[in-house]
C-alpha positions in Angstrom: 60.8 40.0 194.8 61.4 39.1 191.3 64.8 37.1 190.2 66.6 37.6 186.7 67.3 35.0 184.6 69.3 35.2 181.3 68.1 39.1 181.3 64.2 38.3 182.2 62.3 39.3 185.2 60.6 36.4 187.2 57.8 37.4 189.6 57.6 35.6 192.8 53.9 34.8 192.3 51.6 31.7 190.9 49.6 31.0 188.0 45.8 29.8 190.0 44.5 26.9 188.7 41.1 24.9 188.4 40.1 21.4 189.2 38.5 19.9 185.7 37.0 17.1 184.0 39.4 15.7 181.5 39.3 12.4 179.0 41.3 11.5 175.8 40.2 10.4 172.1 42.3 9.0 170.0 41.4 9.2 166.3 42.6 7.2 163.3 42.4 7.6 159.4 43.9 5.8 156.1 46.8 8.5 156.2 48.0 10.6 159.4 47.0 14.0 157.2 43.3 13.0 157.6 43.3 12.5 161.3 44.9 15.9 162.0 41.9 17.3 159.7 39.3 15.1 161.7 41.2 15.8 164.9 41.3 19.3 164.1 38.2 20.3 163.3 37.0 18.2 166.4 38.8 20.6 168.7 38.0 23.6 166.8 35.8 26.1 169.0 37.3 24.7 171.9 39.5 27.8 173.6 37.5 28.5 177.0 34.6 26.5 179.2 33.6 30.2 179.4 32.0 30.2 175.9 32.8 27.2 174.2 31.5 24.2 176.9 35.2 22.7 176.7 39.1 23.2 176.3 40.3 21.0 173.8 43.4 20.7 171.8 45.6 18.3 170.0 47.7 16.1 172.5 50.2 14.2 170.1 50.6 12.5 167.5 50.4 8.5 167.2 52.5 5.9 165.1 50.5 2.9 163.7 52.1 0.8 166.6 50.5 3.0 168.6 47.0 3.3 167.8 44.2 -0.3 168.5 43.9 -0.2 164.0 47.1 0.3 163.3 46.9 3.1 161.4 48.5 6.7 161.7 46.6 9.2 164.4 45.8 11.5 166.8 45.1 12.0 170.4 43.0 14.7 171.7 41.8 15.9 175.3 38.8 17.8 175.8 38.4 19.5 179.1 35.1 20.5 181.2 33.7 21.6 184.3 32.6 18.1 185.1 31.4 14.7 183.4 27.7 16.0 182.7 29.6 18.6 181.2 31.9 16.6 178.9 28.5 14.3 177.5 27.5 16.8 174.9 30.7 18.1 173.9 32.6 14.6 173.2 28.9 13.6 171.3 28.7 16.6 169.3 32.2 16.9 168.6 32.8 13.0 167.7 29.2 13.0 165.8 30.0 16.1 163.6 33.3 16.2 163.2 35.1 12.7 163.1 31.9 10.5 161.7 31.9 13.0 159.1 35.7 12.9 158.3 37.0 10.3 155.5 38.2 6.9 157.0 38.0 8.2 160.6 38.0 5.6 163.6 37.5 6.7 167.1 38.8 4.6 170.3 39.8 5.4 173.8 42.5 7.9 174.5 42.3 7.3 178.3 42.7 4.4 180.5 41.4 5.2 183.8 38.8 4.1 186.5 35.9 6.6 185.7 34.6 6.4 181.9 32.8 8.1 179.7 30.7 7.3 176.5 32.5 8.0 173.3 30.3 5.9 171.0 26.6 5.4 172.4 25.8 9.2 170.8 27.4 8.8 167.4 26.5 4.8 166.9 22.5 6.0 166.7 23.6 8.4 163.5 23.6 4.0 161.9 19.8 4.3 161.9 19.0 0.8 163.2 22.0 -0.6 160.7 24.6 -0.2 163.2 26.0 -3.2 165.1 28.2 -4.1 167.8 31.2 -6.2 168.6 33.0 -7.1 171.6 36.6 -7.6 171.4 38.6 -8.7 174.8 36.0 -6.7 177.0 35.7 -4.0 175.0 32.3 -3.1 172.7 32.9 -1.5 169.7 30.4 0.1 167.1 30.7 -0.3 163.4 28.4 2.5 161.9 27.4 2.4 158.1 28.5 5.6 156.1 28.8 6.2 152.6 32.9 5.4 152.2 32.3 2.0 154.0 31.9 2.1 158.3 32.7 4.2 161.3 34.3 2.2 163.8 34.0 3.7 167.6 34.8 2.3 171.0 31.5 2.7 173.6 33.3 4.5 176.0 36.7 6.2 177.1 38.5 6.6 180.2 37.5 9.6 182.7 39.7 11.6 184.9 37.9 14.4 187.9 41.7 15.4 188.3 42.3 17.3 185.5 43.5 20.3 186.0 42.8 23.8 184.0 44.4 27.2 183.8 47.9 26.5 183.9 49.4 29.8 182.8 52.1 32.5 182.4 52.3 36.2 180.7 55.2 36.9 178.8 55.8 41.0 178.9 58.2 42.2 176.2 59.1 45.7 174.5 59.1 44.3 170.8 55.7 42.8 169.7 57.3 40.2 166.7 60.4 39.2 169.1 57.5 38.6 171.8 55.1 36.1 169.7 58.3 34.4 168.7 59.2 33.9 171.8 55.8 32.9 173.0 55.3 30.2 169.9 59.1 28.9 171.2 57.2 28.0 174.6 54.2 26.2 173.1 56.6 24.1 170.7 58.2 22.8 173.9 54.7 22.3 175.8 53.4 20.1 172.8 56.2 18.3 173.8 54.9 17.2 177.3 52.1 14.6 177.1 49.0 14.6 178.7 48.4 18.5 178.0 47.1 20.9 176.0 47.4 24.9 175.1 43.8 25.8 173.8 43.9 28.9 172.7 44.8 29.7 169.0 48.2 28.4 168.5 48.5 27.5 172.2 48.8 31.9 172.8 46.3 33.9 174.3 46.2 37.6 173.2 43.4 39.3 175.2 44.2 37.6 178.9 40.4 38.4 181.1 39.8 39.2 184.1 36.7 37.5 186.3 33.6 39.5 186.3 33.0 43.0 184.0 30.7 46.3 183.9 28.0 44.8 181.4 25.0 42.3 182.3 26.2 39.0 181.1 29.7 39.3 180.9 31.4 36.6 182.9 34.7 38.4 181.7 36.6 41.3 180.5 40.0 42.5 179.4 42.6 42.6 181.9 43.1 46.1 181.8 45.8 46.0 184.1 48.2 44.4 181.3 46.7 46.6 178.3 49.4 48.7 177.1 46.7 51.2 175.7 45.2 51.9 178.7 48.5 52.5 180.9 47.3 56.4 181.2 43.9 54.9 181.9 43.5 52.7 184.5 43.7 53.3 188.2 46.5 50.8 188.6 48.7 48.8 185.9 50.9 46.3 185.4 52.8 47.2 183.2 56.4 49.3 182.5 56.2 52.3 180.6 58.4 50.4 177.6 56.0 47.1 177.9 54.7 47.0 174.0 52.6 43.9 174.7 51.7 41.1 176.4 51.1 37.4 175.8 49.9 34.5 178.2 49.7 30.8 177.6 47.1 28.7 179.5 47.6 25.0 180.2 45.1 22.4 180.8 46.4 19.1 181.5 45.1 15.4 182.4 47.2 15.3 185.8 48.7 18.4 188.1 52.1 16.9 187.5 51.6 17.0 183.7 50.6 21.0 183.9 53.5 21.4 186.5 56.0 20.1 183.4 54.3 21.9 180.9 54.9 25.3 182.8 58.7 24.0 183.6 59.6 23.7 180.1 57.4 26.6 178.7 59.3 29.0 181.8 62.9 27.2 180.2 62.1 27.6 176.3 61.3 31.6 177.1 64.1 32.3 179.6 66.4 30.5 177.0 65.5 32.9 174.4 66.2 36.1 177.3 66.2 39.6 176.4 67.8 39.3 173.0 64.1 39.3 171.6 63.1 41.6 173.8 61.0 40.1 176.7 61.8 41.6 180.1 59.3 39.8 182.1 57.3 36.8 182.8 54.4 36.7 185.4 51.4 34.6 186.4 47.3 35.0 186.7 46.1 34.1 190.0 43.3 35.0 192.1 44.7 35.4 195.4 44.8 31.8 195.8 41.0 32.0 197.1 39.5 30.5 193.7 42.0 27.7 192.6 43.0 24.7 193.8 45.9 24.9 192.0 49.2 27.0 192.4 51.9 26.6 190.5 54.9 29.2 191.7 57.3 30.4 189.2 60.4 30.4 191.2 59.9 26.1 191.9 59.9 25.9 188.6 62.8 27.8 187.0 
């Protein structure tokens, strides 16, 4: 059974979600616009393991007192399947898209037990002119470019109990009252540290399904929420005023952190109600047979 709060349906089910590979980069520049570019651009791409390699996003923003160069920055997570998984991304990503960014610095966003490198790719772009230095334990690489040196710390922490696919659809009857809705939630998630919404704008508009009819396809459309293909489809999901639907997916550095996220994503919705016309939220889950992660909806309203 469902409950009703402030005029919006809440399905007793769970959003299914996946043990991940997680670590955190923080990135610096002479002025906090440049380290959203850098940080930006290095997160770009970065919506679904399932084509990109890695979920990443922007985590917060950081004072000067808060970053190791006391400069203005950002901290982002990237997500993967596992460590191995993570190498490539964090080298390509870091390599192509903060080395190359004016004044950029890169240093650990993570302290944890497990690391993972963050400089040992990018230092070799230095040619044989790069050089090291070891501050209080920690090496750091100082890597020639043309507006004077990349600094990067060697490595950065490493979690294996990240967590990805945090999630919940948002069902309404008017499409513009729905993404505002839906962009209310994510401005409360960004909130909440230690996770990320990766999809564009932290909302996902074409929610999958696992598997599909064509060769290749790891996914499909989740036909069962399609409001086109109501008449269609064997069985839907959907009520015959539903105009549209909306999801946003959570990754997060700790199962607490996506637990939050969802509790103040579920608040920032229900808070809105009806008036903009959503009339019901719901979760993806696989039966619970896939994910080690369930996260019910009614513990968390």
């Amino acid at each position: 059974m469902s409950k009703t709060v402030n005029g919006v349906a809440i399905d007793d089910t769970f959003a299914e979600a996946f043990g991940m590979s997680g670590t955190g980069i923080i990135i610096t520049a002479d002025t906090l616009k440049w380290a959203r570019i850098a940080a930006t651009v290095a997160t770009g791409f970065g919506t679904s393991v399932i084509g990109c390699g890695a979920e990443c996003g922007i985590d917060k923003e950081l004072s000067p007192d808060e970053t190791p160069d006391g400069r203005p920055g950002v901290r982002i997570l990237i997500f993967g399947f596992s460590p191995d998984a993570l190498v490539p991304q964090i080298r390509n990503r870091i390599g192509q898209c903060v080395l190359t960014s004016p004044g950029s610095a890169c240093y650990a966003g993570l302290k944890a037990d497990k690391s993972i490198g963050l400089g040992k790719g990018p230092r070799l772009f230095g040619d044989g002119f790069q050089t090291a230095k070891k501050l209080g334990g920690t090496r750091y690489w100082r890597v020639p470019v043309m507006d004077g040196e990349f600094v990067i710390e060697e490595e950065t922490g490493l979690t294996t109990d990240a967590v990805g696919g945090g999630n919940m659809l948002i069902l309404g009857t008017d499409r513009a009252g729905l993404l505002e809705t839906a962009e209310a939630a994510v401005d409360a998630i960004a909130k909440v540290d230690d996770v990320i919404t990766p999809f564009p704008g932290g909302i996902v508009r074409s929610g999958s399904k696992v598997g599909a009819k064509y060769a290749g396809m790891f996914a499909s459309t989740n036909d069962a929420f399609c409001p086109t293909l109501r008449g269609t489809v064997k069985k839907t999901e959907l009520a015959p005023d539903t105009l549209a639907v909306l999801e946003i997916v959570i990754d997060g550095l700790t199962s607490k952190a996506v637990a939050d996220a969802m509790r103040v994503g579920l608040k920032a919705v229900t808070d809105i109600g009806a008036k903009r016309g959503v009339t019901r939220i719901t979760a993806g889950n696989y039966g619970g047979k896939l994910g080690q992660h369930h996260y019910h909806l009614k513990d968390l309203i």
